[in-house]
NUKE-932001 format. One record per residue (C-alpha): residue in three letters; x, y, z. Coordinates in steps of 0.1 Angstrom, whole numbers, padded with zeros to 4 digits, always signed. Layout:
<recs>
ALAXYZ...
</recs>
This chain:
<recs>
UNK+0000+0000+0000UNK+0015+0031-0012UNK+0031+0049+0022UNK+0010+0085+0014UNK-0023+0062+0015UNK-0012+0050+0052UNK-0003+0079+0067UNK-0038+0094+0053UNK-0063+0069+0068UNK-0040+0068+0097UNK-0042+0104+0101UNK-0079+0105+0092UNK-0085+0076+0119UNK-0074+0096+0150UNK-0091+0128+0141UNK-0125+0104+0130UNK-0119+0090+0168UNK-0112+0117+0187UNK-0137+0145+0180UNK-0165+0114+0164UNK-0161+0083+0178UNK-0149+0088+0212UNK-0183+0108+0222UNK-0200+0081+0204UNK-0189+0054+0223UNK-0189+0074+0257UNK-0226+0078+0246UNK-0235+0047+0242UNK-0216+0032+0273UNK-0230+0059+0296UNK-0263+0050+0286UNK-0256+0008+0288UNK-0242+0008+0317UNK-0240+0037+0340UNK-0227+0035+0373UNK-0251+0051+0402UNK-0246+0074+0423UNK-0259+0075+0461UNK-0269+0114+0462UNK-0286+0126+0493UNK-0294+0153+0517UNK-0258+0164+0530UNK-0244+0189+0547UNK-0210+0185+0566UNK-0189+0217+0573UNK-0174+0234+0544UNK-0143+0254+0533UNK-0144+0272+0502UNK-0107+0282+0492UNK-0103+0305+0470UNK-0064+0312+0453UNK-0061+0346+0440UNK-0032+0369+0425UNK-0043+0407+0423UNK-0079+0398+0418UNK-0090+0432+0431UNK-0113+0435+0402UNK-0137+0404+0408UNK-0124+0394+0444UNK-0151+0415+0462UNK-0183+0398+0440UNK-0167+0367+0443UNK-0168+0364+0478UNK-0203+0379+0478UNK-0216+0348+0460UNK-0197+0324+0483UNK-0217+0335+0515UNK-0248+0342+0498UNK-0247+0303+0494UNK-0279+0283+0507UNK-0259+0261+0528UNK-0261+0269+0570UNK-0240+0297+0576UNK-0223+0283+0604UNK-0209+0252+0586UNK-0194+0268+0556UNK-0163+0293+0560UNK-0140+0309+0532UNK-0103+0312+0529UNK-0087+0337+0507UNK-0050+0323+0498UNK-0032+0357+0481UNK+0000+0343+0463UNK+0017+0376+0464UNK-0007+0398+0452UNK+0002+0434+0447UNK-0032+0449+0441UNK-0056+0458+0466UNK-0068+0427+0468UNK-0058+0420+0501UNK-0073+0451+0517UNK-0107+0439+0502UNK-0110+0409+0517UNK-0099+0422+0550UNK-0127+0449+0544UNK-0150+0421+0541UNK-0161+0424+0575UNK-0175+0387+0583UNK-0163+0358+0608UNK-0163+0334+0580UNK-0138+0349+0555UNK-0105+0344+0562UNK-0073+0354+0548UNK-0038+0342+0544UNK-0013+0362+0527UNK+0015+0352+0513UNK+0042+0378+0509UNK+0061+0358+0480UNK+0044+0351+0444UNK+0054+0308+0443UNK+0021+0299+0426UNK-0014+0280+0428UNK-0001+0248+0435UNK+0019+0259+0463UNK-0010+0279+0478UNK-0028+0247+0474UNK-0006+0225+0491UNK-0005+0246+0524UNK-0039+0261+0523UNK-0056+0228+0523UNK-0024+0213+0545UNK-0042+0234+0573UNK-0079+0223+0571UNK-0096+0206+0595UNK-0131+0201+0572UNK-0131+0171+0559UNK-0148+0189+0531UNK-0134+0213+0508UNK-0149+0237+0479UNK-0123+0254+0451UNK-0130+0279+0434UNK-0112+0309+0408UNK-0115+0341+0418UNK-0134+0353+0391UNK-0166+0331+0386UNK-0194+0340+0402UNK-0212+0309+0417UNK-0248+0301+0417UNK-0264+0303+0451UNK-0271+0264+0449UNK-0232+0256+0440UNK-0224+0244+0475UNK-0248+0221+0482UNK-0250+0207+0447UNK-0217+0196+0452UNK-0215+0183+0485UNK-0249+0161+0485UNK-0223+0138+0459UNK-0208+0132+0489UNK-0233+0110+0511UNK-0216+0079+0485UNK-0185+0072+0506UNK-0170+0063+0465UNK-0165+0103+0454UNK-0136+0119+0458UNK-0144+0148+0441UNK-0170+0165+0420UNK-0168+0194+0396UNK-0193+0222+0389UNK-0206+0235+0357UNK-0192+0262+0341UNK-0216+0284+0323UNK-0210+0310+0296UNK-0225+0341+0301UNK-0239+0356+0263UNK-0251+0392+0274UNK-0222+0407+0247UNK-0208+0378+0237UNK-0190+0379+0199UNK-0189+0357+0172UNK-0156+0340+0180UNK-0171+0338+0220UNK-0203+0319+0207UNK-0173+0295+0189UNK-0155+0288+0221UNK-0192+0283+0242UNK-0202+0256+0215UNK-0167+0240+0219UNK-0175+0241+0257UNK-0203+0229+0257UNK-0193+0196+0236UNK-0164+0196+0260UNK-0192+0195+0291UNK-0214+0168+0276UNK-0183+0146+0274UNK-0170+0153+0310UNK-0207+0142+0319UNK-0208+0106+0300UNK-0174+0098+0316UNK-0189+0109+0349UNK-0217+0081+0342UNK-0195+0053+0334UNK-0167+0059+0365UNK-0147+0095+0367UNK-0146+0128+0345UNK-0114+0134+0332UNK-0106+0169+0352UNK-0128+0187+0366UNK-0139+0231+0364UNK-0113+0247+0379UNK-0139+0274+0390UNK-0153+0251+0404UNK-0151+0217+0427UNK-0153+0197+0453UNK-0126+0172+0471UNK-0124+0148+0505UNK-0102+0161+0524UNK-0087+0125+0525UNK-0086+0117+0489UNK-0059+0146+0483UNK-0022+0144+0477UNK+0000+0175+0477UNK+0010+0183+0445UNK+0045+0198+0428UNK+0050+0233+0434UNK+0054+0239+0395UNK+0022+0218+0388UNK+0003+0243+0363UNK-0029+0220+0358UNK-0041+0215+0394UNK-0078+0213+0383UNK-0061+0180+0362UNK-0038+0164+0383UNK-0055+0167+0418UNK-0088+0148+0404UNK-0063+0118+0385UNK-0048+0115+0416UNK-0083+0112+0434UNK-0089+0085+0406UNK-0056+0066+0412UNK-0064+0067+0446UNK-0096+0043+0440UNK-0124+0069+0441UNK-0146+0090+0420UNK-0146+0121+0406UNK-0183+0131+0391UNK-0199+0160+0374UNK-0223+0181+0388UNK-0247+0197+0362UNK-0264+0219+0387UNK-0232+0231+0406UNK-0229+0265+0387UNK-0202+0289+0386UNK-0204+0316+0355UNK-0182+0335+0338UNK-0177+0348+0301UNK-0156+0331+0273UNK-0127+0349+0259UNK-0140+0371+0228UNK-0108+0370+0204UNK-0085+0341+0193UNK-0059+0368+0208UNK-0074+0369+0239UNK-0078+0330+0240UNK-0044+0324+0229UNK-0027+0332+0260UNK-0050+0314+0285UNK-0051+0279+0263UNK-0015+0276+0255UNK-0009+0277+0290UNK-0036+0251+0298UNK-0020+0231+0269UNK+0019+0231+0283UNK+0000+0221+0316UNK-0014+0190+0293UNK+0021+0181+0283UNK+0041+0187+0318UNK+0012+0164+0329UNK+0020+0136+0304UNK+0059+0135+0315UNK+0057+0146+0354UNK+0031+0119+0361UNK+0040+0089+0339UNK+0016+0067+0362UNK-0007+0084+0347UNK-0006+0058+0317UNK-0003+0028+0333UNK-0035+0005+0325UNK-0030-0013+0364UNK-0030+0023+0377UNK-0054+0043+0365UNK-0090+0027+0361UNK-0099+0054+0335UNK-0074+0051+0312UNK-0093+0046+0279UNK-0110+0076+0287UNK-0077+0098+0294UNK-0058+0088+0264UNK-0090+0095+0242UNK-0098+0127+0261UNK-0062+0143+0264UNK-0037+0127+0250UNK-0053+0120+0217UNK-0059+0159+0214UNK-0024+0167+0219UNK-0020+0144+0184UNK-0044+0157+0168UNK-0023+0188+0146UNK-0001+0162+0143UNK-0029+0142+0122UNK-0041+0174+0110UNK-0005+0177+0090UNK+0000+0144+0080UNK-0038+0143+0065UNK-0030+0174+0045UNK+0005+0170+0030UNK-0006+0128+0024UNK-0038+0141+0007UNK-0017+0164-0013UNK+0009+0138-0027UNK-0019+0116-0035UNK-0039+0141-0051UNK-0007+0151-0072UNK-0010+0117-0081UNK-0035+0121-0103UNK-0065+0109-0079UNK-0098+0123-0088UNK-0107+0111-0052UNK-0080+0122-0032UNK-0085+0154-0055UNK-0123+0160-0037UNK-0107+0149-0006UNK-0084+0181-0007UNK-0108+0204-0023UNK-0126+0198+0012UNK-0094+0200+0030UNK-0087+0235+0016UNK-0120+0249+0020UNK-0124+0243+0060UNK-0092+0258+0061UNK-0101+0283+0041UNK-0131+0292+0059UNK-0111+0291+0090UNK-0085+0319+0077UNK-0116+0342+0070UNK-0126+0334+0103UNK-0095+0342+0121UNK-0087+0373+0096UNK-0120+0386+0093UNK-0141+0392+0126UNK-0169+0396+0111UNK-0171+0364+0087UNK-0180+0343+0121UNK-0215+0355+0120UNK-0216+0322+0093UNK-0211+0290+0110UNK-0189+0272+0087UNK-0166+0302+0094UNK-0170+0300+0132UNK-0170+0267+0138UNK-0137+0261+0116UNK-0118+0295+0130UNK-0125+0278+0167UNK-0114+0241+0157UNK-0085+0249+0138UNK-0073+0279+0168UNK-0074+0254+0193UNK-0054+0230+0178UNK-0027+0258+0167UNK-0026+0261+0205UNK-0018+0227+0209UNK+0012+0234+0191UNK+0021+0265+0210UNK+0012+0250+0246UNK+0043+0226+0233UNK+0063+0252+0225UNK+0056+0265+0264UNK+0063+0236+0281UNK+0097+0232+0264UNK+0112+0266+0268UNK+0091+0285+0302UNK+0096+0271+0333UNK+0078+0298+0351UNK+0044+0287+0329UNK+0027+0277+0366UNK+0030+0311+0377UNK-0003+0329+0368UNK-0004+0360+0345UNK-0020+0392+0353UNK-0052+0404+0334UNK-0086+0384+0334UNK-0079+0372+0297UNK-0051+0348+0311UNK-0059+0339+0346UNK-0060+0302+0345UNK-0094+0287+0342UNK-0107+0250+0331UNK-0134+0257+0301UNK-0105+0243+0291UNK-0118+0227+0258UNK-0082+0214+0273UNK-0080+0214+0302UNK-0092+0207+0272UNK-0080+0210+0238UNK-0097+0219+0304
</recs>
């Protein structure tokens, strides 16, 4: 078989399976054999921690949203871990003026997973909520999240992320589609055993089902659930836990936040090698299809191209309509990406978002290879870590 002809169907293979076939099957295994759940009534005490660097600009609604929860007031508390923030963040908090919230400081900027590590080092609650510091969270979050809980099997749970659209652009509406494809698959793997990551806006742990992770860990809202999993428990999703927020409106803004999710997705695959052991982690088939295979996929994207084109040279009517195709989503992609207002079609919008995402694959690899400081977080809202991560996620 001529090698061009391989390296096409090979190509075409991966990408068929990972954005086709892979929700397929998670569809129909989630709905042949799901695995219950023993939800009920719950409510043990609660910390909601809450790592922030110079969030001064959302800090103050966050909080407000965290102690309007309906969950009994003198279960639930908040701590406020400031990684060197040089803002007025601080002062707000302090200004809060209620028992519950609680500060800690930290004079030196060492990053989330450091903050992390100590912060919940120091709890008592056997329960623990964490959150961004920009999301606001639906009144319900709380207790949506713990009532998961009452099935001594769940280790952790994630909320729901939701996309605000008051404003939203073209190129927003792109990312929100993306998001929500990304949600309904998180959802079918909760079914069968464990969602791979969880909303870094917004989750729930046991206390006992955490490991301290490295201090340059840049995907906590990754590695802390897999470690729940590896540990023998669950981690679920939690359609009515919400937390909102607004999705980036430019691939410029974007850029910056998903490359950093996606060196995350690589330090991951190296740091953690356990990770892909079949005796170690029970979800395996559900990682490799959910992260690693994404991580291939411009890789495929490439090799489908250039093969397509040395067969079409070839003189292959066939191969010829094949990259006719080829050319056109890419073309529609370019207008897209060039041309703000071409997203208001949806062949435009939908191929500027696939084909952005992927580039950022290729750039998140670049980041892992040459920053070392990637797990430090960046000022500005745009790049503040997050998991909508159609990464973290491709969150």
């Amino acid at each position: 078989m001529n090698g061009s002809l391989i390296v096409f169907i090979v190509c075409l293979c991966l990408l068929g399976y990972t954005f086709a076939g892979y929700p397929l099957v998670l569809l129909v295994w989630s709905r042949w054999r799901p695995r219950p759940v023993a939800c009920a009534s719950f409510e043990p005490p609660v910390t909601i921690v809450i790592c922030v660097f110079n969030g001064a600009a959302s800090i103050a609604g966050k909080l407000a949203s965290c102690l309007e929860q309906d969950y009994p007031k003198a279960l639930l508390r908040v701590i406020v871990a400031s990684d060197g923030s040089t803002d007025s963040t601080e002062e707000i908090v302090r200004q809060i003026g209620d028992r519950r919230v609680e500060l800690i400081a930290f004079p030196e900027r060492r990053g989330k997973a450091t903050c992390l590590n100590e912060v919940i080092g120091s709890c008592t609650e056997e329960f623990l909520v964490l959150s961004d510091a920009r999301q606001r969270l639906d009144r319900g979050a709380v207790r949506a999240l713990l009532r998961n809980f009452a099935d001594p099997a769940v280790g952790g749970v994630s909320g729901q992320l939701v996309f605000t659209v008051d404003g939203i652009t073209p190129y927003g509406e792109s990312l929100d589609a993306y998001w929500r494809y990304e949600k309904s698959l998180r959802r079918a793997e909760s079914a069968i055993h464990s969602s791979v990551g969880v909303t870094g806006a917004l989750y729930a742990l046991r206390r006992a089902a955490f490991a301290a992770i490295p201090a340059d860990t840049i995907l906590d809202d990754l590695l802390i659930p897999m470690q729940v999993v590896l540990g023998g428990r669950r981690v679920l999703f939690e359609d009515a836990a919400l937390a909102f927020d607004v999705p980036s409106q430019s691939a410029t803004i974007e850029r910056a936040r998903k490359t950093r999710t996606l060196a995350g997705n690589f330090q991951l695959l190296t740091a953690h090698p356990q990770l892909l052991l079949p005796w170690r982690n029970p979800i395996l088939l559900q990682f490799l299809s959910h992260k690693v295979a994404r991580l291939l996929a411009p890789a495929a994207l490439a090799g489908a191209l250039i093969s397509n084109l040395l067969l079409a040279l070839n003189g292959s009517a066939l191969f010829g309509l094949f990259l006719a195709v080829q050319l056109v989503a890419y073309a529609c992609a370019a207008c897209g990406l060039l041309w703000p207002a071409a997203n208001r079609f949806l062949p435009a919008k939908l191929s500027a978002g696939f084909v952005s995402l992927n580039w950022f694959v290729v750039l998140g690899l670049f980041q892992f290879l040459g920053n070392r400081h990637a797990h430090l977080w960046q000022t500005g809202p745009s790049v503040q870590p997050e998991a909508h991560d159609p990464a973290g996620d491709p969150r």
